[in-house]
C-alpha positions in Angstrom: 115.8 76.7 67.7 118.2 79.1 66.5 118.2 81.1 69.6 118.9 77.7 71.5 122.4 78.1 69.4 122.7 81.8 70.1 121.8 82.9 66.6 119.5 85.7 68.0 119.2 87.6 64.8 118.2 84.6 62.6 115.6 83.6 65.6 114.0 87.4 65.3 114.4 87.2 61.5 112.5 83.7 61.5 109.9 85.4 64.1 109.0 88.6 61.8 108.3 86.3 58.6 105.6 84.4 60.2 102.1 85.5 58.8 100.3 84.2 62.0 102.3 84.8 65.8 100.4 82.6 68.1 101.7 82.4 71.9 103.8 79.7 71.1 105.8 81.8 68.8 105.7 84.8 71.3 107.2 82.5 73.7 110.3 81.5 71.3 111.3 84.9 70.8 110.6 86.0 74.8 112.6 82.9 76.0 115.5 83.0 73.4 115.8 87.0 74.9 116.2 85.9 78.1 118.5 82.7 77.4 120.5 85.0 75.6 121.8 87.8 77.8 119.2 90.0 75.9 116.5 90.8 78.9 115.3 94.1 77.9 114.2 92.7 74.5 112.7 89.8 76.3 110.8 92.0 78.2 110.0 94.5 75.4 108.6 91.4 73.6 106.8 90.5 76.6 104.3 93.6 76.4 104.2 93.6 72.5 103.1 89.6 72.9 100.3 90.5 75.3 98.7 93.2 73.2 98.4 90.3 70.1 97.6 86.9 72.0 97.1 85.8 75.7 100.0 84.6 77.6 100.4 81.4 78.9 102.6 80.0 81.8 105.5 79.5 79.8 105.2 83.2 79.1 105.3 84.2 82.3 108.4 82.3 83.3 110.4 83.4 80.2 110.0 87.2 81.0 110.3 86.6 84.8 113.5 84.7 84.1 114.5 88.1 82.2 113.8 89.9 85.1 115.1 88.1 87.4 118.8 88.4 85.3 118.4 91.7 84.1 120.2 94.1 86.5 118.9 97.0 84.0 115.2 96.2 84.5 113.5 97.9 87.3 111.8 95.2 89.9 108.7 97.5 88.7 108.5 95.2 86.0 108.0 92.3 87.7 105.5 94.0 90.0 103.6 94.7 86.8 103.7 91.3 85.1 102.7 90.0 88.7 99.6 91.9 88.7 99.0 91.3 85.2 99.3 87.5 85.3 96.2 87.5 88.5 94.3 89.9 85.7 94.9 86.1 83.2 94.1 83.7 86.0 97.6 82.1 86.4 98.5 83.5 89.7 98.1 79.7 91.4 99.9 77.9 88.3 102.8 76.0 89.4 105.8 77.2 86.7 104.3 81.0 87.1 104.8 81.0 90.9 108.0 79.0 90.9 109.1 81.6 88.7 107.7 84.6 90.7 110.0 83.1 93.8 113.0 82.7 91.6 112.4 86.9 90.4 111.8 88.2 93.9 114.3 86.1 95.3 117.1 87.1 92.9 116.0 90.6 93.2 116.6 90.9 97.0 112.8 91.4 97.3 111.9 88.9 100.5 108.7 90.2 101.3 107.4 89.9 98.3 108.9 86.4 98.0 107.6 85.6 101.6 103.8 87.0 99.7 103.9 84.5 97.1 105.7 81.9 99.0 102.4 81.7 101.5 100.2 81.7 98.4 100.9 78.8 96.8 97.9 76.5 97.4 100.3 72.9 96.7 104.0 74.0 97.2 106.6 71.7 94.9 109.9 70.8 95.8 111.4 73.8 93.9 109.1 76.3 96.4 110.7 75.0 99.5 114.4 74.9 98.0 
């Protein structure tokens, strides 16, 4: 919530007092990065979130959203959190992909985009725009 508002510091302050993070929480934190302007934190968050708790598909598009933006992250990143997400089982979810196409895409990375484009077993609306 308070990252919603921009209040970054009282989100992070908020997350660091909890006594149990589940994925949920990670997700917060990851996504309030990214809506924020803050992408290398969302990232950095990212890989501290999947050493505690299994990501979900809300994970996934929060730090792919971050990578997308984030001129200072190296597309490697996204090539890693792409490999990472088959390694969870999520590779055929419908936010993670439409996420995956909104990264490459932004990135200037077509075949990659073209890859996953061809992928997706049930393409939405969002896939073909």
């Amino acid at each position: 919530m308070y990252a919603k508002f921009g209040l970054v510091q009282d989100s992070t302050k908020v997350f660091e007092e909890l006594e149990c993070r589940e994925i949920v929480s990670w997700n917060a934190l990851i996504s309030g990065y990214a809506q924020n302007g803050m992408c290398m934190e969302s990232l950095r968050t990212f890989f501290s979130a999947i050493t505690e708790c299994k990501p979900n598909p809300y994970t996934f598009g929060s730090v792919l959203k971050a990578i997308a933006s984030g001129e200072d992250i190296s597309l490697k990143h996204g090539h890693r959190c792409h490999s990472h997400l088959f390694k969870v089982g999520l590779n055929t979810d419908p936010i993670v992909s439409n996420a995956l196409l909104d990264m490459y895409a932004k990135r200037g990375s077509i075949f990659e985009f073209q890859k996953v484009f061809s992928e997706i077993p049930q393409k939405s609306q969002f896939a073909w725009t």
